[in-house]
C-alpha positions in Angstrom: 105.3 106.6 125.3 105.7 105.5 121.9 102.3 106.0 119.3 98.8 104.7 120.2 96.6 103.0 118.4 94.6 106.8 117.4 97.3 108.5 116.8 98.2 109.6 113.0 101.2 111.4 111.3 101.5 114.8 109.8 101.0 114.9 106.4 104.6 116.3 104.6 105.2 119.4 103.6 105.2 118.2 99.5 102.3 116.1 98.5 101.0 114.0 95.1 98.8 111.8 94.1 98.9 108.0 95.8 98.4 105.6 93.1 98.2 102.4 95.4 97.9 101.2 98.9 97.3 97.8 100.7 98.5 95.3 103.2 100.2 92.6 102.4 102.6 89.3 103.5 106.2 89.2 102.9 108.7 86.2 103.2 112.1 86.8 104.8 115.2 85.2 103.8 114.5 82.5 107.0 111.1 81.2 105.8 109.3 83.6 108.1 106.0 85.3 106.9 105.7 89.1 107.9 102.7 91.7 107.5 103.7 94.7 106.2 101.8 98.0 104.8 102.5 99.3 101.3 101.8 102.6 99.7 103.1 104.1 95.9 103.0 107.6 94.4 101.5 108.1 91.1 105.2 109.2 89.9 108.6 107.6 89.0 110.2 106.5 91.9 113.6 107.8 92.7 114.4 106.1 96.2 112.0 104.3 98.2 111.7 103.7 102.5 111.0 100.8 104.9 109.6 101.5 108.4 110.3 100.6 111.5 107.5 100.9 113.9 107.2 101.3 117.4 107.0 98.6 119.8 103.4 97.9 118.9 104.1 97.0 115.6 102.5 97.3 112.3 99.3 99.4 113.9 97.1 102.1 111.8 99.6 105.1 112.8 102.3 103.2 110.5 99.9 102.1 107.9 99.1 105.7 107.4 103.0 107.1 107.2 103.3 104.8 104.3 100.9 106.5 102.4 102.1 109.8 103.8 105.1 108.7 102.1 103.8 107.7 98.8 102.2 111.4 99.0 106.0 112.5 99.7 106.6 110.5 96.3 108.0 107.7 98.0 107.3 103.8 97.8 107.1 102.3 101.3 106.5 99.6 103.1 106.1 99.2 107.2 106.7 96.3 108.4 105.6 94.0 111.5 108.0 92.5 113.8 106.0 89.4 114.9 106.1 87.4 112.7 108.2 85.0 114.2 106.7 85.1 117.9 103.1 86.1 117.0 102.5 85.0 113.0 100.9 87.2 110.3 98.4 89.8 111.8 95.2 88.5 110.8 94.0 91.9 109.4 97.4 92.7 108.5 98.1 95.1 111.2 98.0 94.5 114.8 94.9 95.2 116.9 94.9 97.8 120.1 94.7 94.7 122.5 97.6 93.1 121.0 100.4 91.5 123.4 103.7 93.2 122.6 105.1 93.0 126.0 105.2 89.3 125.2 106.4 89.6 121.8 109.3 92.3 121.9 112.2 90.5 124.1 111.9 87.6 121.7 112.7 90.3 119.0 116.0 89.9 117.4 118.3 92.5 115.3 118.9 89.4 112.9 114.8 89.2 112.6 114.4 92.6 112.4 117.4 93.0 109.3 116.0 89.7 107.2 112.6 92.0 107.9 114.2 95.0 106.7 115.9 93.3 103.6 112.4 91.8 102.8 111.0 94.9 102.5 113.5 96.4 100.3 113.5 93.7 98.2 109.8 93.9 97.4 110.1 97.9 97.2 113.2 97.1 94.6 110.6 94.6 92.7 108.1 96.8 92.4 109.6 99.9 91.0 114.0 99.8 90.1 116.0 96.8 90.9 119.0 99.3 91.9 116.4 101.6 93.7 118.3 103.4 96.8 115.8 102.4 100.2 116.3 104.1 103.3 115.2 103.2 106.6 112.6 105.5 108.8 112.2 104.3 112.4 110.4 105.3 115.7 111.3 104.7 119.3 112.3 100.5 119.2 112.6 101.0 115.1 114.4 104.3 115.3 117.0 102.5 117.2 117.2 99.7 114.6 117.0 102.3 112.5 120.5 104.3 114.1 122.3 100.6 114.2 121.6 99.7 110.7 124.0 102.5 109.8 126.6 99.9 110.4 125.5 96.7 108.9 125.5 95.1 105.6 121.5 95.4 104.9 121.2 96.8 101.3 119.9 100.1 102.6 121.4 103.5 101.3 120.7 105.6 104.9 118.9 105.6 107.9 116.4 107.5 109.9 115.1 107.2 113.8 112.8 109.5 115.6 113.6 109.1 119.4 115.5 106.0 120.0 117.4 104.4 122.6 121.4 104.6 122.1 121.9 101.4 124.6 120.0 99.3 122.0 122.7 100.5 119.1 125.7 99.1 121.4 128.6 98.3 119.0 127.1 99.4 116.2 127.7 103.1 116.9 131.2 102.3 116.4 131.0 100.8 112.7 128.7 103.5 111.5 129.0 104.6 107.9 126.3 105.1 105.9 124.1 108.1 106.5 122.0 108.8 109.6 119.6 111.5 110.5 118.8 111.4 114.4 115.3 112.8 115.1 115.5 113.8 119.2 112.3 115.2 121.2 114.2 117.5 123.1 111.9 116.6 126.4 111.9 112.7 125.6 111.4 111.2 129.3 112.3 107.3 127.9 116.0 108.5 126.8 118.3 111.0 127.9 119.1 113.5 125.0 122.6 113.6 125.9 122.7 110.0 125.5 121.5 110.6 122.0 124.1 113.2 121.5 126.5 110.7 122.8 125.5 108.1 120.1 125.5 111.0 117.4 129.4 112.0 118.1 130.3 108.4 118.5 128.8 107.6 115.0 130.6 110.8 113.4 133.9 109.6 114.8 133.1 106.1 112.9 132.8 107.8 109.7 129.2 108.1 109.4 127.6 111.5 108.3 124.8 111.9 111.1 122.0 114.9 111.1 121.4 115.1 114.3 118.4 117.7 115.2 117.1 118.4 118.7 113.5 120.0 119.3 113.8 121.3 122.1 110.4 121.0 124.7 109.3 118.3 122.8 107.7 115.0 124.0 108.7 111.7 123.1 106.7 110.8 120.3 106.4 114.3 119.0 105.5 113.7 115.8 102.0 113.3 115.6 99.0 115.4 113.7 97.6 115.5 117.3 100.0 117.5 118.7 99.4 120.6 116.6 101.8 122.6 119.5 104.6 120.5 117.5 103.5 121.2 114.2 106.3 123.4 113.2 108.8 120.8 114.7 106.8 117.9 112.8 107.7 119.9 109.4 110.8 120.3 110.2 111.6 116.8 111.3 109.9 116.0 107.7 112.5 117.7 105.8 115.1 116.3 107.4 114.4 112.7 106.6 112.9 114.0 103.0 116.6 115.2 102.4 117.8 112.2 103.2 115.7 111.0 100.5 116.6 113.2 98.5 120.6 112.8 98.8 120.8 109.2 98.1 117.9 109.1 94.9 118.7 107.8 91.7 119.6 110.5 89.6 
C-alpha cells in the first residue's frame, strides 16, 4: 500500500540548511481553497518541485519530503487533493482517520492540474517568476505525475514513484516533456511490465523517460523505514535530483 501516516522519507544524498517551513492555503484558478506544505533552502533557488501525494493526501510523510527537498536545495510545496470534496484540512494536513475512500473518485485530473498550477505559481512567487518546477509524485500522484508529461501545466518535467499506467490513458501518447519513472520492482498494486509498457509508449511520443526498475522492491519502497532499501532509496534520489538538475536555471 501507498505511505502511512508514520512513515517518513529518506533524507537525500546532498543536504543544506532549510531556511523556512510551514503550511499554508492556496487558491486554484476555480476559486477552490487547497492546503499545501512548503519548505525553502537557505540558498538561491535554481528550479523548484510540487508534490503529489498519495491517496491519503497531504499527511506528515509529504510534509516532511518538502523539507527533504528544501535540504536538497529545492523550494516545494505538497499539495492536498480535497479541497474540493473535503475543504482545507483543519491542521493543514490530513489526519490518520481521514475518509479518502470517499474523497478520491470525486478526484479529477482537471482539479488535480489547477492544484498543480497553484502550486507552481506560489513556488514562482516566492523565489523567480521564470523558475523551472517539476512535478514529484507517489502511487495516485506519481500517475498524475507520468500524465502531466503531456499537458499544458507550466511544469518543466515530471517524476512518479510507482504509479498506475491505466490512470495515464491517452496521455502516454502526447508525452513530451521529461519523465523519470520510479518502479518497485516487486510492486503488488501494478504490474511492472505495465510500467514498462507506459515508459516505451511515452518514448515513442517523443518524451525523454528515465525509467529505473528496483528490482525486489515493495511498492512504496521509499521510506527511511525500510533501511533494506536504502541503497535503492539513494538511488531513486538521484534520479529525480537530476531531473532537477537538467531543467535549472542556469
Amino acid at each position: 500500500m501507498c505511505h502511512d501516516h508514520d512513515s517518513r522519507p529518506p533524507a537525500p544524498p546532498r543536504s543544506g540548511d532549510v531556511a523556512e517551513r510551514g503550511s499554508l492555503t492556496l487558491t486554484a484558478a476555480d476559486g477552490t481553497d487547497l492546503s499545501a506544505a512548503y519548505a525553502a533552502p537557505a540558498g538561491p533557488a535554481r528550479a523548484g518541485v510540487v508534490i503529489l501525494p498519495d491517496i491519503r493526501g497531504l499527511h506528515p510523510y509529504y510534509v516532511a519530503l518538502a523539507e527533504r527537498f528544501a535540504e536538497a536545495g529545492l523550494p516545494a510545496v505538497a499539495i492536498d487533493y480535497f479541497g474540493r470534496t473535503a475543504g482545507v484540512a483543519a491542521t493543514g494536513s490530513r489526519e490518520e482517520d481521514f475518509d479518502w475512500q470517499s474523497h478520491i473518485p470525486q478526484t479529477t485530473d482537471e482539479g488535480v492540474d489547477a492544484d498543480t498550477a497553484a502550486a507552481a505559481a506560489y513556488l514562482r512567487s516566492r523565489t523567480d517568476p521564470a523558475l523551472p518546477v517539476v512535478t514529484v509524485g507517489f502511487c495516485f500522484g506519481g500517475s498524475h505525475a507520468w500524465r502531466q508529461s503531456a499537458g499544458e501545466l507550466p511544469i518543466a518535467g515530471s517524476a512518479g514513484f510507482y504509479g498506475r499506467p491505466s490512470m495515464v490513458g491517452d496521455a502516454a501518447r502526447r508525452a513530451a516533456k521529461p519523465v523519470v519513472m520510479i518502479v518497485a520492482g516487486a510492486d503488488s498494486a501494478t504490474p511492472v511490465e505495465e510500467q514498462r509498457q507506459l515508459a516505451a509508449t511515452m518514448r515513442a511520443a517523443g518524451a525523454d523517460v528515465d525509467e529505473v526498475v528496483y528490482e525486489g522492491a515493495p511498492h512504496s519502497f521509499f521510506d527511511r523505514a525500510f533501511g533494506e532499501w536504502a541503497e535503492a532509496c539513494d538511488d531513486a534520489w538521484r534520479h529525480v535530483l537530476a531531473l532537477t538538475d537538467r531543467v535549472a536555471t542556469p
